[in-house]
N, C-alpha and C positions, 0 to 999 in steps of 0.2 A: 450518316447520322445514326442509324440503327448499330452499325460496325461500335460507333464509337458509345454507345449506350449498353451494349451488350461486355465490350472492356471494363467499363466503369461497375457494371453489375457484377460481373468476376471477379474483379480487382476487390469488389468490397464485401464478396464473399471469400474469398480467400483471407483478408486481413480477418473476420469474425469467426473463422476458420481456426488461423492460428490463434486468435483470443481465446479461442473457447478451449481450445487444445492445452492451453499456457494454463487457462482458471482450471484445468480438468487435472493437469501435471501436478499440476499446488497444493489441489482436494488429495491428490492421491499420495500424497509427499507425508501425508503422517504430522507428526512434530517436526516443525521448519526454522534453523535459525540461521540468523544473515548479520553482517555489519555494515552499516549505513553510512553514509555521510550526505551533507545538505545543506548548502551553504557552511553558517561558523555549526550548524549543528551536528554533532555525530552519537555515533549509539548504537548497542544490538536489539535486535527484535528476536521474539521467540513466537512461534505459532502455532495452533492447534488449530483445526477449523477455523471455529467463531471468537476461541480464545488467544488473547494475547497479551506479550509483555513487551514494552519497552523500557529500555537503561538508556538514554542518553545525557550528555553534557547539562543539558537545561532543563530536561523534563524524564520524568520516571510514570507509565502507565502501569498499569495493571488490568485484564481484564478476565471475570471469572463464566463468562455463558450469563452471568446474568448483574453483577456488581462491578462499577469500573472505580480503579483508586486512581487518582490522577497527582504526583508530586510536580508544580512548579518553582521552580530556582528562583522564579520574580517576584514570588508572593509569600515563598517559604511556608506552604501548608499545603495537605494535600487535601483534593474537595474526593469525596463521594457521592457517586451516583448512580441512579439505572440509568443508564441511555437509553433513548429511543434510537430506535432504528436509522432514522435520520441523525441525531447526535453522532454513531458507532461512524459513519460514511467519514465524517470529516479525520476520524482517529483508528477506525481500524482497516488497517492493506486489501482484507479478502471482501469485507463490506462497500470498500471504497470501487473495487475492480469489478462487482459485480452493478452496480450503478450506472458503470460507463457504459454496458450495453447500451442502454435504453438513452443516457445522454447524448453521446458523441457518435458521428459518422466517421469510418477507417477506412483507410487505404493503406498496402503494404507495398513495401519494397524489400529484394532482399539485397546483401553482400555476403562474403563470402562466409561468413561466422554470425552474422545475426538478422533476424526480420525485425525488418524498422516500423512498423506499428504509427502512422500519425492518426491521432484522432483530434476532429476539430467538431466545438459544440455544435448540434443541431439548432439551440437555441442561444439567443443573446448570454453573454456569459463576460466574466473579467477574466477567463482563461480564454487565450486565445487558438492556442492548440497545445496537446500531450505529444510526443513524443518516445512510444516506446522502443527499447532494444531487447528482443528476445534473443536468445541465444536457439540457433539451428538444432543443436544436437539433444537440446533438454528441456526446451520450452519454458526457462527460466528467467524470468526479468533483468537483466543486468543494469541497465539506465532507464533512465527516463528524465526527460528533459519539458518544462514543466513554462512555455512563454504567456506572459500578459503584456499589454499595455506599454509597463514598467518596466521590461526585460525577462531575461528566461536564470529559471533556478534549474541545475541539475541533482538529481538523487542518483547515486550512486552506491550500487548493491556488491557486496564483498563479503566473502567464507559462506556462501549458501552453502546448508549442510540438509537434507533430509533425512528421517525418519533417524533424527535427535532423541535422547532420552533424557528426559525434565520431566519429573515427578507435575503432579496435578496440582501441589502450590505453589506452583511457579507462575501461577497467573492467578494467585491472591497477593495481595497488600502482602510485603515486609518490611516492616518496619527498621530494620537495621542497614536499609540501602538508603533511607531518609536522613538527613542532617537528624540528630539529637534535637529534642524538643521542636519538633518542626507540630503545626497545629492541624489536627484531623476534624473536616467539616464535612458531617452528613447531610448532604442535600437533598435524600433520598424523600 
């Protein structure tokens, strides 16, 4: 029993291990850009720290360290706002990955090109478990498979490029990536 308490203790130090090596890889990545897809959604992200941008099919972010522009395809207007801290979890990658410490319990496994990363909530959750795949050589997210209830969504990461060069308004509001006359709502 000890034998088998002391594997499990390893086992989920090693998977927090590699978490923390993958969030330490990412911090240290500079400006980060990738192409996404997700389900019917696809799109590039660009990333600074705490800033970021997304272009996808259905949705267009913005985020400046402290102003988020948000364009939806369903509503055709974009909303502005500060996020709280909780807000950013749901819409920005490094605030969302820094959370999961503290949510989810890991265990890793590896093959021969990635650490499979499962994390399953500690607490009641409509996620049933995550699914990451880091890549061995760079500590870099490539999937992540995402199951509830209802079935599993996969995200899938493609052209990760570091230490990108994107001028500093590339994570404000531009206006010329919005449909024409689309309608700007400050909720700030």
């Amino acid at each position: 029993m000890l034998l088998l308490l002391a594997t499990f203790t390893m086992q989920a130090q090693t998977a927090t291990a590699i978490f923390s090596k993958t969030l330490s890889t990412f911090k240290a990545a500079g400006v980060v850009s990738a192409g996404y897809s997700m389900g019917s959604s696809k799109g590039t992200i660009v990333m600074n720290g705490s800033k970021f941008r997304v272009l996808a099919n259905d949705l267009k972010a913005w985020y400046d360290g402290k102003t988020q522009w948000t364009y939806s395809k369903a509503t055709g207007e974009v909303n502005v706002t500060s996020p709280s801290p909780q807000e950013l979890v749901m819409v920005n990658p490094l605030a969302a990955a820094q959370s999961i410490k503290a949510a989810y319990n890991m265990s890793a496994t590896k093959t021969s090109a990635f650490y499979l990363l499962k994390l399953t909530p500690k607490r009641k959750s409509n996620v049933k478990s995550i699914t990451l795949y880091i890549t061995k050589g760079g500590y870099q997210l490539s999937k992540a498979i995402y199951t509830t209830a209802k079935g599993s969504t996969t995200l899938k990461i493609s052209n990760y490029k570091t230490h990108a060069n994107y001028p500093a308004s590339t994570f404000k509001f531009q206006k010329s990536l919005v449909p024409a006359g689309s309608e700007v709502v400050d909720l700030r």
